[in-house]
Chimera marker file (.cmm) of the C-alpha trace (Angstrom):
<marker_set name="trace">
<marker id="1" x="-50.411" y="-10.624" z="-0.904" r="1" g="1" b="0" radius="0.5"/>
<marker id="2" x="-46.937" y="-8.949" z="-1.648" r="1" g="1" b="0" radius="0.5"/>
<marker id="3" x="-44.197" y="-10.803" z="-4.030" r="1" g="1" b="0" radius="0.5"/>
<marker id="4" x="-41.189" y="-11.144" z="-2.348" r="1" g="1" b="0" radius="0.5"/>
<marker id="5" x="-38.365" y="-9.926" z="-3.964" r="1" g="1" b="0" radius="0.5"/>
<marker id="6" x="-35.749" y="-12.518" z="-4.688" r="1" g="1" b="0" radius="0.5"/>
<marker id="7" x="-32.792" y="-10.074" z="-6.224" r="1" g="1" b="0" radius="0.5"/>
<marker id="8" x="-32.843" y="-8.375" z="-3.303" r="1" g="1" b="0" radius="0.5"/>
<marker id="9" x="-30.833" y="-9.189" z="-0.235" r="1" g="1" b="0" radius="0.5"/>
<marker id="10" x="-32.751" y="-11.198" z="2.095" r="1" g="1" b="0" radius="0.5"/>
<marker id="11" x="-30.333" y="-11.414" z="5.228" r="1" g="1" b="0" radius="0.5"/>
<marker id="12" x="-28.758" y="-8.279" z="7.386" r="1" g="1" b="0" radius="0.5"/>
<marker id="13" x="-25.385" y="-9.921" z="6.355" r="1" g="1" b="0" radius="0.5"/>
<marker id="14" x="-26.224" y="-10.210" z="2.845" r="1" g="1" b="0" radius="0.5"/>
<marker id="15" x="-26.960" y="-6.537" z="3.164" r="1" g="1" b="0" radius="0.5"/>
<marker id="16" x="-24.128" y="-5.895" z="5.206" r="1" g="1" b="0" radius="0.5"/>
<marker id="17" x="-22.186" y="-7.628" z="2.288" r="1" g="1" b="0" radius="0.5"/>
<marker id="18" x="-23.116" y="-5.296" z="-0.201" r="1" g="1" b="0" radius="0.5"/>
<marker id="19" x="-23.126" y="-2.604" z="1.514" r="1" g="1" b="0" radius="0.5"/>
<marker id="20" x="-19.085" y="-3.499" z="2.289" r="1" g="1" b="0" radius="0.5"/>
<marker id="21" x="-18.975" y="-4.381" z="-1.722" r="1" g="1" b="0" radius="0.5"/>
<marker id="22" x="-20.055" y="-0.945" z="-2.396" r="1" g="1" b="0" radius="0.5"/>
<marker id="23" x="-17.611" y="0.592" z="0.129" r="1" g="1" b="0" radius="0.5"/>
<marker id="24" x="-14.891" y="-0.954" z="-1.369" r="1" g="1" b="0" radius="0.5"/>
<marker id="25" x="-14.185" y="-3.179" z="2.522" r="1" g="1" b="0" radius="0.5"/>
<marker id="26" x="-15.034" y="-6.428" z="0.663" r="1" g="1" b="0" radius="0.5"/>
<marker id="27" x="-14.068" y="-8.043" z="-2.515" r="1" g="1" b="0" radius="0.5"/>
<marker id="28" x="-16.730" y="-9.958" z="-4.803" r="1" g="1" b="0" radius="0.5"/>
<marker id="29" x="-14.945" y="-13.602" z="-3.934" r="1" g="1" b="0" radius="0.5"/>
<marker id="30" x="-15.992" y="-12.041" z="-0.436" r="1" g="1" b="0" radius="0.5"/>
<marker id="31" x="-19.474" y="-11.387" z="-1.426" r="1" g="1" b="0" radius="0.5"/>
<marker id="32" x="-19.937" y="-14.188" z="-3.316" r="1" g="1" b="0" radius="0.5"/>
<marker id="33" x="-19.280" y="-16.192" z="-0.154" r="1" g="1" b="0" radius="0.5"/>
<marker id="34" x="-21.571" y="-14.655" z="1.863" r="1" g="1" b="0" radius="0.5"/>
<marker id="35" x="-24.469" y="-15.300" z="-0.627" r="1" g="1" b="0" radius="0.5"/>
<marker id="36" x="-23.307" y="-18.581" z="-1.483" r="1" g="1" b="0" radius="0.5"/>
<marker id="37" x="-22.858" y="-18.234" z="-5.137" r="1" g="1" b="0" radius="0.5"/>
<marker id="38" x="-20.434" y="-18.227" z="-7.902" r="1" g="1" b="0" radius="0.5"/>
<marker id="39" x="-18.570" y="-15.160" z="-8.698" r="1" g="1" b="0" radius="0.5"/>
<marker id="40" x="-19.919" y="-14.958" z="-11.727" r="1" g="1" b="0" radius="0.5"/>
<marker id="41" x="-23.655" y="-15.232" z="-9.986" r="1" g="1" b="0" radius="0.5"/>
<marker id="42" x="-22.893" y="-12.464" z="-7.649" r="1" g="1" b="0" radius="0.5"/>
<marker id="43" x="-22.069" y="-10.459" z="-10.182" r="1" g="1" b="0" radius="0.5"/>
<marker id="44" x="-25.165" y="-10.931" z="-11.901" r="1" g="1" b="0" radius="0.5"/>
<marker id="45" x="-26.537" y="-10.488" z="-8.911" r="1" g="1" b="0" radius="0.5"/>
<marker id="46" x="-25.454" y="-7.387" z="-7.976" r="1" g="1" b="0" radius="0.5"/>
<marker id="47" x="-25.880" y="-5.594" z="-11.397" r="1" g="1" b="0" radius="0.5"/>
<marker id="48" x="-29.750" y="-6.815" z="-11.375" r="1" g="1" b="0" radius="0.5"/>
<marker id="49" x="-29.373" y="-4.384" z="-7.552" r="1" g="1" b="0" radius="0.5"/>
<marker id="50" x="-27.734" y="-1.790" z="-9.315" r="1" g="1" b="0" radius="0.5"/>
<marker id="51" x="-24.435" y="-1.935" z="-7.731" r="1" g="1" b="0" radius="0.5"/>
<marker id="52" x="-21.679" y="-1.191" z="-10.042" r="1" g="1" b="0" radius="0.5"/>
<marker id="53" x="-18.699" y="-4.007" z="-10.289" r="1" g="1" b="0" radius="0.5"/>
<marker id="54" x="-15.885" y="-1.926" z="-11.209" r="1" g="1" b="0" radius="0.5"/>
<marker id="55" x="-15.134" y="1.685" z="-9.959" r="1" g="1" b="0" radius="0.5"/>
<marker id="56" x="-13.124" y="3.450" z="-12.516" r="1" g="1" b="0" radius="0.5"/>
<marker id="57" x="-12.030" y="6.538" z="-12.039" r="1" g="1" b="0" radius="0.5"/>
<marker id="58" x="-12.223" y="8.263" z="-15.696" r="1" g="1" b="0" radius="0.5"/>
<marker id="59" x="-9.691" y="11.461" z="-14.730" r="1" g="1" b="0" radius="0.5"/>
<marker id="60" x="-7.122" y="8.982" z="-13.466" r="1" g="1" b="0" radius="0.5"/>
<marker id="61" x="-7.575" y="6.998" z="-16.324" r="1" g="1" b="0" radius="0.5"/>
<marker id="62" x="-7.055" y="10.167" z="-18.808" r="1" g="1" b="0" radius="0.5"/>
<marker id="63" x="-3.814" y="10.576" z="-16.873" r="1" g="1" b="0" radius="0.5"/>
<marker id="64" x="-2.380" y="7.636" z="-16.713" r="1" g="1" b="0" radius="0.5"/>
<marker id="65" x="-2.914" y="7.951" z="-20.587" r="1" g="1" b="0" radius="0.5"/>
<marker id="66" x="-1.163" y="10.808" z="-20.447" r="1" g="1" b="0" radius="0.5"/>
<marker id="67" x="1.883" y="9.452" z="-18.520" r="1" g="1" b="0" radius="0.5"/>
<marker id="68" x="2.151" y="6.799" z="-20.626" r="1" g="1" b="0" radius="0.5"/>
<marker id="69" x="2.741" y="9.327" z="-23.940" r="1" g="1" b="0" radius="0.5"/>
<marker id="70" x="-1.626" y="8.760" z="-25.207" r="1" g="1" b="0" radius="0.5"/>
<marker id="71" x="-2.702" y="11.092" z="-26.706" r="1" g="1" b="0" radius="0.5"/>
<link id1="1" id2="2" r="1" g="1" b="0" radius="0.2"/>
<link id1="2" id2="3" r="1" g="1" b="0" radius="0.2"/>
<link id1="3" id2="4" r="1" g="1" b="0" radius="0.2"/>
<link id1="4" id2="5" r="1" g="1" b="0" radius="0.2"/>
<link id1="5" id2="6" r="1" g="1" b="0" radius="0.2"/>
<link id1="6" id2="7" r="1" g="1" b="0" radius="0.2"/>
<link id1="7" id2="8" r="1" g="1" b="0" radius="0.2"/>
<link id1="8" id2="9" r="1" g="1" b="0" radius="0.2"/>
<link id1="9" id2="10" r="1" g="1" b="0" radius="0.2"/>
<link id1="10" id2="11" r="1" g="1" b="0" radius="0.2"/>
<link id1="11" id2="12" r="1" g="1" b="0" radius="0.2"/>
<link id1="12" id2="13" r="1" g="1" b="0" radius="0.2"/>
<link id1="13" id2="14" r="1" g="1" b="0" radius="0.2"/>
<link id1="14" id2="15" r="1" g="1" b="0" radius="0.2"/>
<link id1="15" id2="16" r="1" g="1" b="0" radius="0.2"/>
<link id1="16" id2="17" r="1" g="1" b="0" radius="0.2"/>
<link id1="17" id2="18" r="1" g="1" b="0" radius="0.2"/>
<link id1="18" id2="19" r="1" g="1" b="0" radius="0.2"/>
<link id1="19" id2="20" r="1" g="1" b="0" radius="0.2"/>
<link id1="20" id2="21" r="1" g="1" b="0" radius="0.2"/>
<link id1="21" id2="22" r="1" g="1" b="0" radius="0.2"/>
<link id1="22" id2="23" r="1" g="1" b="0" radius="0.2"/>
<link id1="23" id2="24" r="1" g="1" b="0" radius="0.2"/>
<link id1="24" id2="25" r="1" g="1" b="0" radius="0.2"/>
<link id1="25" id2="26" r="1" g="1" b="0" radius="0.2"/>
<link id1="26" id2="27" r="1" g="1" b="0" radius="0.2"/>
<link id1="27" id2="28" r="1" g="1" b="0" radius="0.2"/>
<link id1="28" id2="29" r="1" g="1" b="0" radius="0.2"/>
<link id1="29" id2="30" r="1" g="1" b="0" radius="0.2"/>
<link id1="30" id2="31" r="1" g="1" b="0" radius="0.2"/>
<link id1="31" id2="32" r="1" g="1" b="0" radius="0.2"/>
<link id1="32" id2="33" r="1" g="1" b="0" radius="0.2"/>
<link id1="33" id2="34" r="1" g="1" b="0" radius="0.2"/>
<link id1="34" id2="35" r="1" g="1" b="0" radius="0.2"/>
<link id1="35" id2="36" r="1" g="1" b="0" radius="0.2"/>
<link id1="36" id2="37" r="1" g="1" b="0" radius="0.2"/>
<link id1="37" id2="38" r="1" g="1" b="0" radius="0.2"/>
<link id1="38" id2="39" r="1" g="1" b="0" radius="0.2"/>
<link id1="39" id2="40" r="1" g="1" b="0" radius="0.2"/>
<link id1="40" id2="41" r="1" g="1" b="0" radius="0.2"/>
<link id1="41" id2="42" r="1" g="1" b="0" radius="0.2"/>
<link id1="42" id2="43" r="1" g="1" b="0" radius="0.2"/>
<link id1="43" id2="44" r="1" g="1" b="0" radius="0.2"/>
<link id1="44" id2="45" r="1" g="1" b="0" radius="0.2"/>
<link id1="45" id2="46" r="1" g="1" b="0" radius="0.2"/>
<link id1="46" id2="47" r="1" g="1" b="0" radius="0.2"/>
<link id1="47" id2="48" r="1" g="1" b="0" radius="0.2"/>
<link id1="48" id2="49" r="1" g="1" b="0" radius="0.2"/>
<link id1="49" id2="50" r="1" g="1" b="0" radius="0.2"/>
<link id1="50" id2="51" r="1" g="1" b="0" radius="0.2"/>
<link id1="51" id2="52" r="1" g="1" b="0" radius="0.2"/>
<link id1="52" id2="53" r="1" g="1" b="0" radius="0.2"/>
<link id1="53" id2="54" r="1" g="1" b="0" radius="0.2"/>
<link id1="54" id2="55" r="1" g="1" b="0" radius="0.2"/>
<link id1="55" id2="56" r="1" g="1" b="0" radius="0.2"/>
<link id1="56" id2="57" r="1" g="1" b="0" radius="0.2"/>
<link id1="57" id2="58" r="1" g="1" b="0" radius="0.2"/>
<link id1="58" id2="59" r="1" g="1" b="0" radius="0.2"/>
<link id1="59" id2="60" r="1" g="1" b="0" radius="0.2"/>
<link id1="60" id2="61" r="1" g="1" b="0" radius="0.2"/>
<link id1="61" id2="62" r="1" g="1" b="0" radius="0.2"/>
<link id1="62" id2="63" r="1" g="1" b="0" radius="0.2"/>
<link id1="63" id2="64" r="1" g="1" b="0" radius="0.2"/>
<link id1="64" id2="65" r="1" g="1" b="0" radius="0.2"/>
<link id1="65" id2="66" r="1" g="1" b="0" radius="0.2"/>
<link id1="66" id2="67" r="1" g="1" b="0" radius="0.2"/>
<link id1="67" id2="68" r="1" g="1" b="0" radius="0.2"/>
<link id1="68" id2="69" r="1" g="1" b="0" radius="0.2"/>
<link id1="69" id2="70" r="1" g="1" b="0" radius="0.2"/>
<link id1="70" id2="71" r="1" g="1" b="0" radius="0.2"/>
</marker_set>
């Protein structure tokens, strides 16, 4: 017999969730709802999936820095 996996979503709108999450069409309170957690759960939860919380953009970061008079 195969272990289930319990990280991993186990509902097509727990899948759909992430799947939004990673799209940027829903926010982790959003998520979190879905799942019925915490935030801070879901966002355990989704780094044990591999799905990044933030998306930072390094090269606008650099120039922001650089607008603001960073060196």
């Amino acid at each position: 017999m195969q272990a289930v996996d319990t990280k991993a979503p186990q509902t097509d709108p727990e899948l759909i969730a992430v799947r939004a999450f990673q799209a940027g069409q829903l926010s982790l309170g959003q998520v979190a709802q879905v799942f019925a957690k915490s935030k801070q759960e879901t966002m355990r939860l989704l780094a044990e999936l591999g799905v990044p919380i933030a998306d930072y953009d390094l090269a606008e970061d650099l120039e922001t820095l650089v607008l603001l008079g960073g060196n």
